[in-house]
PAVEXDREN-192697 format. One record per residue (C-alpha): residue number from 1; x, y, z. Coordinates in steps of 0.05 Angstrom, whole numbers, always signed. Example, Ala and Ser with C-alpha at 12.3 -4.5 7.8 and 13.67 -1.06 7.14 Angstrom:
PAVEXDREN-192697
   n      u      v      w
   1   +246    -90   +156
   2   +273    -21   +143
end
This chain:
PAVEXDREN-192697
   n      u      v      w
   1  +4474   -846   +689
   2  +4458   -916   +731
   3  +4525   -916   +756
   4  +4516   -850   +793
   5  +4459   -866   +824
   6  +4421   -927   +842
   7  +4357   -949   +812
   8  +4297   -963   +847
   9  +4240  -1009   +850
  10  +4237  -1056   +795
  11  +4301  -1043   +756
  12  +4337  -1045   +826
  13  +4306  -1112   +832
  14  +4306  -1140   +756
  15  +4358  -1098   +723
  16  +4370  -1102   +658
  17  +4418  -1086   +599
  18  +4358  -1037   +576
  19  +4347   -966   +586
  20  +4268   -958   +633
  21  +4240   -897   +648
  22  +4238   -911   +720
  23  +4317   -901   +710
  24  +4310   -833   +696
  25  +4274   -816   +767
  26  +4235   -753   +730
  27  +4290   -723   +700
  28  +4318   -704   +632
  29  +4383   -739   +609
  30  +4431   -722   +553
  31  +4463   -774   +516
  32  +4513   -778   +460
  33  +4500   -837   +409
  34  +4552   -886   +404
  35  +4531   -926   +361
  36  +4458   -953   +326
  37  +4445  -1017   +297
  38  +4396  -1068   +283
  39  +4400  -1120   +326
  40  +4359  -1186   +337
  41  +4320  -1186   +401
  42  +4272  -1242   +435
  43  +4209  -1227   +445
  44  +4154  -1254   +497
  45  +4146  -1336   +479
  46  +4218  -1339   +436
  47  +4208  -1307   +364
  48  +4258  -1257   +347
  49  +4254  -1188   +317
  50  +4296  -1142   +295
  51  +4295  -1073   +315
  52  +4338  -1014   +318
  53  +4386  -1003   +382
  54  +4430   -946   +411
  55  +4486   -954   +449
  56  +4509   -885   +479
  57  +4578   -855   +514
  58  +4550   -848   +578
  59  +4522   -914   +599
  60  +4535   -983   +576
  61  +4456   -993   +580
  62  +4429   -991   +502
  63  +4356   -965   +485
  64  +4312   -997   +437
  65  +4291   -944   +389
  66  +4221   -945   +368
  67  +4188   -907   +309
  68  +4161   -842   +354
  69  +4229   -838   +375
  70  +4260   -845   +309
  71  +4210   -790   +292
  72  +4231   -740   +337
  73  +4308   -751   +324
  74  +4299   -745   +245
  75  +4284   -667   +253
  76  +4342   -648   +302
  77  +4397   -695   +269
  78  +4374   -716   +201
  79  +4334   -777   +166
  80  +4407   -818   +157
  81  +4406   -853   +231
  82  +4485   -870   +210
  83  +4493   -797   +220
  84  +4466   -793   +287
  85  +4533   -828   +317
  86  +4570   -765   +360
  87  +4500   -740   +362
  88  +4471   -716   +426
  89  +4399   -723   +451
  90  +4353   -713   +509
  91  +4316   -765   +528
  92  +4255   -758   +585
  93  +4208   -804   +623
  94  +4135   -801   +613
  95  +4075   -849   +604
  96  +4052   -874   +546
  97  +4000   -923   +519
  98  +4028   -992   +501
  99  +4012  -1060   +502
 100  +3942  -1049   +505
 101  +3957  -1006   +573
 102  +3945   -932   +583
 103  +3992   -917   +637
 104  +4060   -948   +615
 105  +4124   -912   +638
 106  +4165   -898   +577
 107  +4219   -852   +544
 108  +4216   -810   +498
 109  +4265   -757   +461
 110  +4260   -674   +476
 111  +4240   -632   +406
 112  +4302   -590   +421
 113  +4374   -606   +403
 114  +4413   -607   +475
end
């Protein structure tokens, strides 16, 4: 995906080993799972936490899964997230609310199977 095209604004400027939604530049993106795992991450100030991650085929960018997203992958691929490896998904940008603001650019995961 980011290898085809360059990013703009602040990814092009701070990128990252991350998926952002500004990545996606409005569009819709397929993506088969390579692998998920729970991985320690820093937060803001140095604690750690683990969450869930997804590495996929088609970028070497991984995407920290959060539980809407989980949500929305449980009824297209199942409720065992180890069977979701060869998987595809859709993933879209949007805005969201988060961290306390309204208007945060995130991703999210189409209803539909690809």
């Amino acid at each position: 995906m980011a290898a085809t095209k360059p990013l703009h604004g602040k990814e092009l400027m701070f990128p990252s080993d991350y998926l952002s939604a500004v990545e996606f530049d409005g569009r819709d993106v397929t993506l088969t799972i390579k692998t998920i795992e729970k991985q320690d991450l820093v937060k803001v100030g140095g604690s750690k936490e683990r969450k869930w991650v997804i590495q996929f085929e088609e970028t070497p960018k991984k995407w920290v899964l959060n539980t809407t997203n989980a949500g929305l992958i449980v009824p297209i691929h199942g409720n065992q997230a180890t069977k979701w490896v060869g998987k595809k998904i859709t993933l879209f940008p949007t805005i969201c609310e988060a961290f306390g603001d309204p208007e945060t650019p995130c991703i999210r995961v189409r209803k539909e199977a690809p």
